[in-house]
C-alpha positions as CSV (number, residue, x, y, z in Angstrom):
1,X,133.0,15.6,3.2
2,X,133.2,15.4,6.9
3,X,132.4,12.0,8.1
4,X,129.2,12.0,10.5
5,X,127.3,9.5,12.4
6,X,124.8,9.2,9.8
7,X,126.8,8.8,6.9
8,X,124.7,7.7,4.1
9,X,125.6,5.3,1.3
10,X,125.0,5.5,-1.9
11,X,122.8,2.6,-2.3
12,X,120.6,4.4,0.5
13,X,120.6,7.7,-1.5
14,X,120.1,6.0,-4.8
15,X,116.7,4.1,-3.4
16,X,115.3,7.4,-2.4
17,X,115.8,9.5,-4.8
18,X,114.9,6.2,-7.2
19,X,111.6,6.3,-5.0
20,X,111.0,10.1,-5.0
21,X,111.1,10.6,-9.1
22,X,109.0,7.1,-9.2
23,X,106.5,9.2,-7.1
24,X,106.4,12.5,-9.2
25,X,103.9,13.5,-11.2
26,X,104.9,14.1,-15.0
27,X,102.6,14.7,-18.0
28,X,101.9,11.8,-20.3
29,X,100.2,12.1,-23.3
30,X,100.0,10.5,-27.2
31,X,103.9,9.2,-28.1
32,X,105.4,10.9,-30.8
33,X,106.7,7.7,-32.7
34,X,108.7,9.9,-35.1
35,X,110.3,11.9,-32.1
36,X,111.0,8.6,-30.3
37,X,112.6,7.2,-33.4
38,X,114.7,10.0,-34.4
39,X,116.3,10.8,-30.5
40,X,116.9,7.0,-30.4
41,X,118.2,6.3,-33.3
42,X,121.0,9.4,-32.8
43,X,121.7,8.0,-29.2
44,X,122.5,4.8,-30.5
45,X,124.7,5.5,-33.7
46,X,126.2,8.4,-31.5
47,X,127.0,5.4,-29.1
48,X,128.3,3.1,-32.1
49,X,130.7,6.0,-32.8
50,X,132.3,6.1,-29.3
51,X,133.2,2.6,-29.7
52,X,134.7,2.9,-33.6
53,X,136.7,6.1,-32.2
54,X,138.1,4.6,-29.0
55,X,138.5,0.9,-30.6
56,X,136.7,-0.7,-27.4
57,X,137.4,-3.6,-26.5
58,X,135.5,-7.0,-25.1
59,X,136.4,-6.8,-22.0
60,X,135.6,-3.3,-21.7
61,X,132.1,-3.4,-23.3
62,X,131.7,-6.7,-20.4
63,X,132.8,-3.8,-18.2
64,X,130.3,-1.5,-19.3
65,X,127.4,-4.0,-19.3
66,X,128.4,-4.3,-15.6
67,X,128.6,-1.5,-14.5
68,X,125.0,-0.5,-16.0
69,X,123.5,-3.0,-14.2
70,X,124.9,-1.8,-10.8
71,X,124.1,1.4,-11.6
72,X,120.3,0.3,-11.4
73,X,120.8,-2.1,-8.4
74,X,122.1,0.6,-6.2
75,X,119.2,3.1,-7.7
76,X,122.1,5.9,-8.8
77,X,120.2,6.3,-12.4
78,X,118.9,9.3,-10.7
79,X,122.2,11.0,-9.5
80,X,124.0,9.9,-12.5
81,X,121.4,11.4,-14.9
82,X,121.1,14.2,-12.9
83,X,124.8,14.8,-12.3
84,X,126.0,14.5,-16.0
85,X,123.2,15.0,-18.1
86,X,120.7,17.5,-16.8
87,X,122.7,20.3,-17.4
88,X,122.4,20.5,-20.7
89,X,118.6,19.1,-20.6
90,X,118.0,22.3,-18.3
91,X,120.0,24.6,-21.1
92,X,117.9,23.6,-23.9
93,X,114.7,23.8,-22.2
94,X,115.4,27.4,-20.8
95,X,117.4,29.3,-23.9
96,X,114.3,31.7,-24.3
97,X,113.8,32.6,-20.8
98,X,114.2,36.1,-20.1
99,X,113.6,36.3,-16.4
100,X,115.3,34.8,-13.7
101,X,118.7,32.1,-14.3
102,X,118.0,28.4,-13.9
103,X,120.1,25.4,-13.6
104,X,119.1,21.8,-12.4
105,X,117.0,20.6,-9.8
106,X,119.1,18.0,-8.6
107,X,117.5,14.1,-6.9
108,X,117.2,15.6,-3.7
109,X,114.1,18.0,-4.2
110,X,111.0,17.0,-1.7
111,X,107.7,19.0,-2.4
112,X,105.3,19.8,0.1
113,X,107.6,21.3,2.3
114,X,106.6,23.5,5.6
115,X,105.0,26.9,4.0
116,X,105.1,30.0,5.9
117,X,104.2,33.7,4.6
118,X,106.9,36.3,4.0
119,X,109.5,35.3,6.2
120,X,110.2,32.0,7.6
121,X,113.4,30.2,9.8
122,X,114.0,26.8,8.0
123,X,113.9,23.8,10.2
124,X,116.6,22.8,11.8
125,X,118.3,20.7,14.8
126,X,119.1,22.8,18.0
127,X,122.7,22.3,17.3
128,X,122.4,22.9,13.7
129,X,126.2,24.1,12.3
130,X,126.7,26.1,10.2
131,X,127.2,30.4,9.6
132,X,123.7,31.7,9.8
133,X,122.6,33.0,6.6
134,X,119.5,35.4,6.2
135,X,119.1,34.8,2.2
136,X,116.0,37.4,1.0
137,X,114.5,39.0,-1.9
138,X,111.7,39.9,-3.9
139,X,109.7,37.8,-6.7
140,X,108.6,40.4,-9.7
141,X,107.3,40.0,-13.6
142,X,109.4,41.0,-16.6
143,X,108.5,44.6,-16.2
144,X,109.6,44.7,-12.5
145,X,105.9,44.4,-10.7
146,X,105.8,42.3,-7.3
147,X,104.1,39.6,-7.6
148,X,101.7,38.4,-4.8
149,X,101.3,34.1,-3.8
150,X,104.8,33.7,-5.7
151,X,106.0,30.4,-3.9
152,X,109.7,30.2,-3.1
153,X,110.9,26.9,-2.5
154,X,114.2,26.2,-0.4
155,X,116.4,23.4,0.5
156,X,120.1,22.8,0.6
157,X,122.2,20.5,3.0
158,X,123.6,20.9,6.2
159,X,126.9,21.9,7.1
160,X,128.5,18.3,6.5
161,X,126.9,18.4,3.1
162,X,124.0,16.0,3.8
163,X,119.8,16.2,3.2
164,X,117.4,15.7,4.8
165,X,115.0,12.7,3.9
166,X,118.4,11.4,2.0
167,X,120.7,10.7,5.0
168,X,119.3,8.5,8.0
169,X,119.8,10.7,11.3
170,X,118.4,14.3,10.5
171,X,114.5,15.0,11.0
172,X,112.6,14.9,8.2
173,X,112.1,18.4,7.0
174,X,115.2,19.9,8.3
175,X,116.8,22.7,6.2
176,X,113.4,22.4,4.0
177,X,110.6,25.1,3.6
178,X,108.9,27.4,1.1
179,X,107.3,30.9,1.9
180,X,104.4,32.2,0.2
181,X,104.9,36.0,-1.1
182,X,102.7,38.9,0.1
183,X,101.7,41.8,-2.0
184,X,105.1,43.3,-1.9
185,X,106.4,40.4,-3.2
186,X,109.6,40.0,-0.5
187,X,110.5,36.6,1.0
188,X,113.5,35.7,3.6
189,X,114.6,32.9,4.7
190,X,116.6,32.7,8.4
191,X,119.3,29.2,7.4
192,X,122.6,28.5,7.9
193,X,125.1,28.2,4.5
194,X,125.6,24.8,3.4
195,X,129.1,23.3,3.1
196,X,130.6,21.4,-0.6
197,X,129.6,18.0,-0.7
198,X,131.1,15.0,-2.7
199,X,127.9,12.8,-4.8
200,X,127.9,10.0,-3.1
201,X,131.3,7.8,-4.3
202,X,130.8,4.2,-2.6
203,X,128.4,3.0,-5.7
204,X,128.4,3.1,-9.5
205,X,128.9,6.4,-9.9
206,X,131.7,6.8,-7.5
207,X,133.5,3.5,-9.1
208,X,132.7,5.8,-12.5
209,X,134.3,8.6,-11.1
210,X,137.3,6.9,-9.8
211,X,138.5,5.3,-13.3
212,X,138.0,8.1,-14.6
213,X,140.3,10.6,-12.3
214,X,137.6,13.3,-11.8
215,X,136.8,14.6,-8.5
216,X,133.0,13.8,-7.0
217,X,132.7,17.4,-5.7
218,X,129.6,19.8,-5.8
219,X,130.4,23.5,-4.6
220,X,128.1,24.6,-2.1
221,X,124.6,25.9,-3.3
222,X,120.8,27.0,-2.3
223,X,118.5,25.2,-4.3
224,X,115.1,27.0,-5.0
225,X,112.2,26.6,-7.3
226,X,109.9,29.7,-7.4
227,X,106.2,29.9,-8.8
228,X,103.0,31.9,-9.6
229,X,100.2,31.7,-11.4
230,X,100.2,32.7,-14.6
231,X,104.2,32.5,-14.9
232,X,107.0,30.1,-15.9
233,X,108.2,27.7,-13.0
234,X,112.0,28.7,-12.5
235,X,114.4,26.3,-11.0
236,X,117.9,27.1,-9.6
237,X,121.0,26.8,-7.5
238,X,123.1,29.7,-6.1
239,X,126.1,29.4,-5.2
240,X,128.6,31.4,-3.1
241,X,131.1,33.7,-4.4
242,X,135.2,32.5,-3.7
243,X,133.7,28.7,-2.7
244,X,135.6,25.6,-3.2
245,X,134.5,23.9,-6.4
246,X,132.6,27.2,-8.3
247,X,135.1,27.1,-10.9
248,X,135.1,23.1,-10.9
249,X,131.5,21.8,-10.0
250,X,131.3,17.7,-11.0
251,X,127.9,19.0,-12.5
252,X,128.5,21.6,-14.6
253,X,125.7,23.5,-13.1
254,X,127.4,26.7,-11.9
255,X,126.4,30.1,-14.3
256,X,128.0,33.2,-13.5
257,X,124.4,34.7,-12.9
258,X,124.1,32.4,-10.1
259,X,126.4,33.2,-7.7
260,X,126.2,35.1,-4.4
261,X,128.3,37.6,-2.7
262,X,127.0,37.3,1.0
263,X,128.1,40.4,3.8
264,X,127.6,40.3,7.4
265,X,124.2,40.0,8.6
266,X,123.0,43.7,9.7
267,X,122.4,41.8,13.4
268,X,125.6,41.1,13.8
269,X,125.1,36.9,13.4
270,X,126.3,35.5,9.9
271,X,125.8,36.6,6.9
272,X,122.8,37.8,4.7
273,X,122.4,38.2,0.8
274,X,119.6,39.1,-1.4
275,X,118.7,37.7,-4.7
276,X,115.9,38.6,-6.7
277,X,113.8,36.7,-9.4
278,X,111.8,37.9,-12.4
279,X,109.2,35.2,-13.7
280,X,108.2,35.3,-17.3
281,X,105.0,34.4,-18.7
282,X,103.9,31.1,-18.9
283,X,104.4,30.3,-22.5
């Protein structure tokens, strides 16, 4: 990652995106004792069999306990769930969707971004770097029909591979926004492409990554979620054909459905793609 002024560490990261899932809104309702029981009780004798299988030792249980407590102290239960475990979360939850591809969301997703109608330039700094992108589509049903007030979400990170609202530095909604759909259904976006970013690797999860020999990379991406009444939230990440990292993403996040083949932009400046989405029917 290319080192900037505003360099964030992970403890900084971890406490945000700590503080933006403590501030989202998620269902609640009676517990399933026998649902709790059963996912529990398979965590914890699948856990008992890691140690039987590997022998593990004292000191590296002491090691373990450790760690999980830093993990907390510098917020990264977030990232780390996120990173390694929400891919296959996302997989389960979406293996009867028809429509349009998902993959995770990611800690860095802020609602409530600036909205525009149809077509929209994402903030950004007058110096923003980056190769302008003009990333487009349409939002349809199953059966191909446009679909009118479909809300496309977007935000990725800059061309150092930092976010907004995650590294100190870079105004608040910069390389956020979210465009309401006409009756035609079409969005675009005026951006620039992001760059491949390492997770943040001065806390837990870096230490993690370290004895383990893996790399910390993410290969660059769009995140999106798009909406509409009456129809199954879909959230994504494209990525961008030949990048560093498709083939290898520290995530596992990268589908073959999901990636884009950009050409120069029709005005000459950057690049542009389009990528449609099909929303099922809310279940």
């Amino acid at each position: 990652m290319t080192t900037t002024e505003h360099n964030p560490t992970a403890a900084g990261s971890g406490r945000n995106a700590t503080a933006t899932f403590a501030a989202k809104e998620r269902t609640s309702g009676p517990v399933d004792h026998a649902r709790v029981s059963a996912i529990a009780t398979d965590a914890i004798a699948a856990l008992h069999e890691v140690v039987r299988k590997h022998q593990v030792t004292y000191a590296e249980y002491d090691a373990l306990k450790a760690w999980l407590i830093s993990v907390g102290e510098n917020g990264e239960w977030p990232l780390f769930l996120d990173v390694w475990v929400e891919h296959v979360v996302e997989e389960v939850a979406n293996a009867d969707r028809k429509g349009a591809v998902g993959t995770i969301e990611g800690p860095y997703y802020i609602p409530g971004a600036p909205e525009s109608t149809s077509e929209a330039t994402l903030p950004m700094r007058e110096d923003e770097a980056g190769t302008p992108l003009l990333f487009q589509g349409t939002v349809t049903d199953l059966d191909g029909a446009a679909i009118d007030g479909a809300l496309v979400e977007l935000w990725h990170a800059d061309d150092a591979g930092y976010y907004s609202q995650f590294a100190p530095g870079i105004p608040e909604w910069n390389l956020r926004g979210q465009i309401r759909t006409g009756a035609d259904g079409h969005f675009a976006f005026h951006t620039i492409q992001p760059a491949p970013y390492q997770i943040p690797t001065d806390g837990s999860c870096g230490k993690l990554i370290e004895a383990a020999g893996w790399h910390p990379w993410r290969p660059a991406h769009l995140h999106l979620k798009v909406s509409a009444p009456g129809k199954q939230l879909v959230t994504t990440q494209l990525y961008f054909d030949g990048g560093d990292y498709v083939d290898d993403d520290v995530a596992q996040a990268v589908k073959p459905e999901l990636i884009l083949r950009p050409t120069p932009a029709a005005s000459g400046e950057g690049n542009e793609v389009t990528y449609d989405f099909a929303l099922d029917p809310q279940a």
